[in-house]
C-alpha positions as CSV (number, residue, x, y, z in Angstrom):
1,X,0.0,0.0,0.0
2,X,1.3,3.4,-1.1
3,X,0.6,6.5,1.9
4,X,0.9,10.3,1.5
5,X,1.1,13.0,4.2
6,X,0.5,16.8,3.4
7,X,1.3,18.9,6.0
8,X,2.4,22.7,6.2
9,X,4.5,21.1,9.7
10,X,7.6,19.4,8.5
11,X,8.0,18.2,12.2
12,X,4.7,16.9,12.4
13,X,5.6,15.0,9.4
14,X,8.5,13.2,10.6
15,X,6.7,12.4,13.7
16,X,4.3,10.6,11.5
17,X,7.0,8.9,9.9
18,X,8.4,7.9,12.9
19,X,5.2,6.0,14.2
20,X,5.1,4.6,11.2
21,X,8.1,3.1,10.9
22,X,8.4,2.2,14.1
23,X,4.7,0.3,14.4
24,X,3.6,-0.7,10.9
25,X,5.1,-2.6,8.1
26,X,2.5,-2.4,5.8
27,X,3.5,0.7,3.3
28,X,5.3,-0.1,0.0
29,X,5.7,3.6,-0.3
30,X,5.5,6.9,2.2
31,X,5.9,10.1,0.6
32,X,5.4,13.8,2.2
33,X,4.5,17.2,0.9
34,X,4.9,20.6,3.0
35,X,3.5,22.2,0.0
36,X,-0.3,21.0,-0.5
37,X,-0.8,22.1,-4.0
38,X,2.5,20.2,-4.7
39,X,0.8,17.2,-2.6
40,X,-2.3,17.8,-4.3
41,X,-0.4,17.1,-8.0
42,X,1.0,13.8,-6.2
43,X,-2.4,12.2,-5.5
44,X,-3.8,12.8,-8.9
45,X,-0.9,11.7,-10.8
46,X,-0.2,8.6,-8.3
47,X,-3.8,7.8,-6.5
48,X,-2.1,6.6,-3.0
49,X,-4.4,4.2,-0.8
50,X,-4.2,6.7,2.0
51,X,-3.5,10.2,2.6
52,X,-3.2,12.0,6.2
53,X,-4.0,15.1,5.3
54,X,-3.8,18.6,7.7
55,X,-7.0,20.7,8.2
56,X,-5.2,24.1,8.2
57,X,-2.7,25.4,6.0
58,X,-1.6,27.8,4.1
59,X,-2.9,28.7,0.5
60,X,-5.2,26.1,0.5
61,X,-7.1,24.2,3.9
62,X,-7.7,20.4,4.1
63,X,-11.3,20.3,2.9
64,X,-10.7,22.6,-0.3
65,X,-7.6,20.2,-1.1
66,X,-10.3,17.6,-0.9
67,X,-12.6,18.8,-3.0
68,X,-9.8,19.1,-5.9
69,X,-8.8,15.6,-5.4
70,X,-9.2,12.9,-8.3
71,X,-8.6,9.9,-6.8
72,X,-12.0,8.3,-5.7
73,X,-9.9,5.4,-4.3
74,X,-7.6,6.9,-1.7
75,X,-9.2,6.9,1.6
76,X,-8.6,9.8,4.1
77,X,-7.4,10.4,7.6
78,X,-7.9,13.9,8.8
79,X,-5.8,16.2,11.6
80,X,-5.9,19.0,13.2
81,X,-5.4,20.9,16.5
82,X,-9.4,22.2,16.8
83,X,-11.8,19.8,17.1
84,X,-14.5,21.1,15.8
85,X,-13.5,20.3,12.4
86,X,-14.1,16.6,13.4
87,X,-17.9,17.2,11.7
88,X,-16.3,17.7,8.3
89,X,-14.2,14.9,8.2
90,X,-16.6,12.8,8.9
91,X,-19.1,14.1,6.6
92,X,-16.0,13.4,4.1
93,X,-16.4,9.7,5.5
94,X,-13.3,9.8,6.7
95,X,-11.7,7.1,8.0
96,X,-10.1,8.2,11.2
97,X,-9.7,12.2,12.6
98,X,-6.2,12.7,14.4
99,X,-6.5,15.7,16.7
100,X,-3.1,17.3,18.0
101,X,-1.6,16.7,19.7
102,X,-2.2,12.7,20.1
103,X,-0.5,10.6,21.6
104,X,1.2,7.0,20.0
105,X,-1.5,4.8,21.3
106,X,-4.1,6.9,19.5
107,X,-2.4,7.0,16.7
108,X,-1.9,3.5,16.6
109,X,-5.0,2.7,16.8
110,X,-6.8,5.2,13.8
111,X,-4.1,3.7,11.7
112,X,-4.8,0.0,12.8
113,X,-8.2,0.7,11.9
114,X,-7.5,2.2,8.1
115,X,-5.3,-0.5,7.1
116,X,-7.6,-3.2,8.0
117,X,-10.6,-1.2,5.9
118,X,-7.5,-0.8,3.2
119,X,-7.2,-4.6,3.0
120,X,-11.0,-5.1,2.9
121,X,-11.7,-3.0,0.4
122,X,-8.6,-4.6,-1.9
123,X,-10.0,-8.2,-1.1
124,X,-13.4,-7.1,-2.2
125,X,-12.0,-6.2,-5.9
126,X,-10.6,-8.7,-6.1
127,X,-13.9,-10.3,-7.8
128,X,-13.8,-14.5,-8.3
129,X,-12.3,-15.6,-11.2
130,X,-15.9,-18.2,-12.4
131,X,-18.4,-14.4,-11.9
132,X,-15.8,-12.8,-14.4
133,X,-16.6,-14.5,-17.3
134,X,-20.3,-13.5,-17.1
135,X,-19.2,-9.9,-16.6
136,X,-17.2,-9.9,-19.6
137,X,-20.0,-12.0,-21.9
138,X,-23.7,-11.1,-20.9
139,X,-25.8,-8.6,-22.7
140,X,-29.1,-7.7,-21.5
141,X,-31.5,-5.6,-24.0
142,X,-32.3,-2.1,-22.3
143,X,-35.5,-0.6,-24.0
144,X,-35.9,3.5,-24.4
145,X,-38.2,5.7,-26.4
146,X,-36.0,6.3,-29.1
147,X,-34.1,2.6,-29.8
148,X,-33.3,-0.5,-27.6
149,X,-29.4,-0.7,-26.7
150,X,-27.9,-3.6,-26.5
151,X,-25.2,-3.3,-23.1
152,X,-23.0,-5.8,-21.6
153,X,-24.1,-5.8,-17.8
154,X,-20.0,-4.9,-17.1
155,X,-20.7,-1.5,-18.6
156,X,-23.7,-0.9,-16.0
157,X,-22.8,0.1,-12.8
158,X,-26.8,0.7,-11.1
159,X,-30.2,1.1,-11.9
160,X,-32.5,4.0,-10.2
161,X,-36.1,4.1,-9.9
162,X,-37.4,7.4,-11.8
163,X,-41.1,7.4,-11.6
164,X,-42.1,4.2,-13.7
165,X,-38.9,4.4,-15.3
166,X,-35.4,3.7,-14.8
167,X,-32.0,5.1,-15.6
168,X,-29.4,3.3,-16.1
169,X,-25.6,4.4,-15.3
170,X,-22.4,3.3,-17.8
171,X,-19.0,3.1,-16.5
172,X,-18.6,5.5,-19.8
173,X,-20.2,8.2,-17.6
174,X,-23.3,8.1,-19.3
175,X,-26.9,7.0,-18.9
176,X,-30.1,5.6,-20.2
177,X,-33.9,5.8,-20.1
178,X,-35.6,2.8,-20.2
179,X,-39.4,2.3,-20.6
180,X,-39.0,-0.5,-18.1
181,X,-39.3,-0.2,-14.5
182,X,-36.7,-1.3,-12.2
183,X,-38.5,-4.3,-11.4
184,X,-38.3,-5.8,-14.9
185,X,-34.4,-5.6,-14.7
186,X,-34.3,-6.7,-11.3
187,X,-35.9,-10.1,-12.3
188,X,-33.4,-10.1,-15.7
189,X,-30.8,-9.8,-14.3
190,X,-28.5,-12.6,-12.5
191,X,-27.5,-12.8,-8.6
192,X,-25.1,-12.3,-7.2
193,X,-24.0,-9.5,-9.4
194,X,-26.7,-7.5,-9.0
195,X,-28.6,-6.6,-5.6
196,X,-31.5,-4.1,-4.9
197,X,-30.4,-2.4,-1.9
198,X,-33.4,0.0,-2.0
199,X,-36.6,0.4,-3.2
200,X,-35.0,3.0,-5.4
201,X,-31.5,1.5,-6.1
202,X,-30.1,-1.9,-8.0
203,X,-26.3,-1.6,-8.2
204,X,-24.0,-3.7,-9.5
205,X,-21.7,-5.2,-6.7
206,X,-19.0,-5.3,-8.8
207,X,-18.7,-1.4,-8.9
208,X,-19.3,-1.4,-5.0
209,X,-16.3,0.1,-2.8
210,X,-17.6,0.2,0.5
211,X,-20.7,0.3,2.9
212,X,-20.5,2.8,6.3
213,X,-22.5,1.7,9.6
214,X,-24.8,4.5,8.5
215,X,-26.2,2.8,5.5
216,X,-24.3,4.9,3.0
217,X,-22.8,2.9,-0.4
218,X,-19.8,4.3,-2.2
219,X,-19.2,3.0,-5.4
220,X,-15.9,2.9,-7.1
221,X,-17.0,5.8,-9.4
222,X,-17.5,8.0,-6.2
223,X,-21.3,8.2,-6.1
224,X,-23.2,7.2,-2.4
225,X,-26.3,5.2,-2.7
226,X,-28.3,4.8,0.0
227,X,-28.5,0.8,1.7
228,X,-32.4,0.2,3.3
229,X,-32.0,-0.8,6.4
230,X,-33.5,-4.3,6.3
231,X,-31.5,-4.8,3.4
232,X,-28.0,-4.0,5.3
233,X,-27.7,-7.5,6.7
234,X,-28.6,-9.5,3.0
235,X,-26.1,-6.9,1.3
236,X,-23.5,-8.0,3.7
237,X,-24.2,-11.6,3.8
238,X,-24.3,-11.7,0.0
239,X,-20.6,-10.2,-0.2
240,X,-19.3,-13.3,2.4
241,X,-20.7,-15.4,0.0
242,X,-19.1,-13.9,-3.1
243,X,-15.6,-12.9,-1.6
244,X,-14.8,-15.0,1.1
């Protein structure tokens, strides 16, 4: 796993390294930036599995660095010396919130937690090798006002209930109309790939990233879909049956 730290504190920044090094082994790469733009350059060009990123700093603060990131996969752990900016990094689902200064325990244990989430996440793409195949060879007819498409269910990445209708998301970035309901592709289409995690929602698990206690779906292509809450514990069940 590759980590990045921005920080305006170069001290702060060897500290980190020095907990790091001292009580993890699991980092391929660590690099730093002082400089957040500079930082900000690194995580587009490179998408790092984690970034600890400072709140406050010059020329640019933590949250406007993060809404200029480009890397949907790197996960986040936030710090700062006020507290009250806890809120936002958790509204940025975070993964941990590091508030200075913390001690070695503390920070032992946010990181503990975001490494084992890291290695979730990477065991989860890794999707088995006999679902593949279907990816890569089913088509399923979508019907629309204007012309039926013909798409291969690995370009779809989930259905939403619009009125009687439903759209349909590509991994192109684009979408469809169809003049069937959600229903009629929720019966079409096999299990386990897809799943309807809400009355409005049918997402392909394939495209999933990860599910927070709260309910909230992120996809790999950044969007948050909301799980129902009796669907939570089938959802999760479903993915110890595909992965594990």
């Amino acid at each position: 796993m590759n980590l990045i730290i921005i920080d305006d504190s170069a001290s702060d920044i060897e500290y980190y390294k020095s907990l790091l090094v001292k009580n993890f082994n699991d980092f391929n790469n660590i690099e730093s930036f002082t400089n957040p733009l500079e930082g900000l350059d690194y995580i587009n060009e490179a998408h790092p599995d984690l970034l600890i990123l400072d709140m406050e700093m010059p020329d640019i603060g933590g949250i406007d660095l993060l809404n200029r990131i480009k890397s949907p996969t790197t996960e986040l752990i936030f710090c700062t010396s006020h507290d009250q900016f806890a809120i936002e990094a958790f509204k940025n689902l975070a993964l941990g919130f590091l508030l200075k200064p913390y001690s070695e325990s503390n920070f032992i244990a946010i990181m503990s937690k975001a490494i084992q989430r890291l290695k979730s996440v990477k065991a989860n793409n890794d999707f088995p090798k006999a679902i593949k195949p279907i990816l890569d060879e089913q088509v399923i007819t979508v019907p629309t006002l204007g012309c039926t498409y013909f798409l291969k269910i690995s370009e779809i990445i989930r259905f939403e209930s619009v009125d009687s209708y439903a759209k349909i998301y590509l991994t192109d970035g684009t979408f469809h109309i169809s003049s069937h309901g959600i229903k009629y592709f929720e019966t079409s289409l096999i299990s386990p790939i897809f799943f309807r995690v809400h009355k409005s929602h049918l997402i392909n698990l394939t495209k999933v990233k990860k599910l927070f206690t709260d309910g909230t779906l992120v996809l790999k292509n950044g969007e948050h879909v909301p799980v129902a809450r009796r669907r939570r514990t089938e959802l999760l069940s479903l993915f110890n049956k595909i992965y594990l």
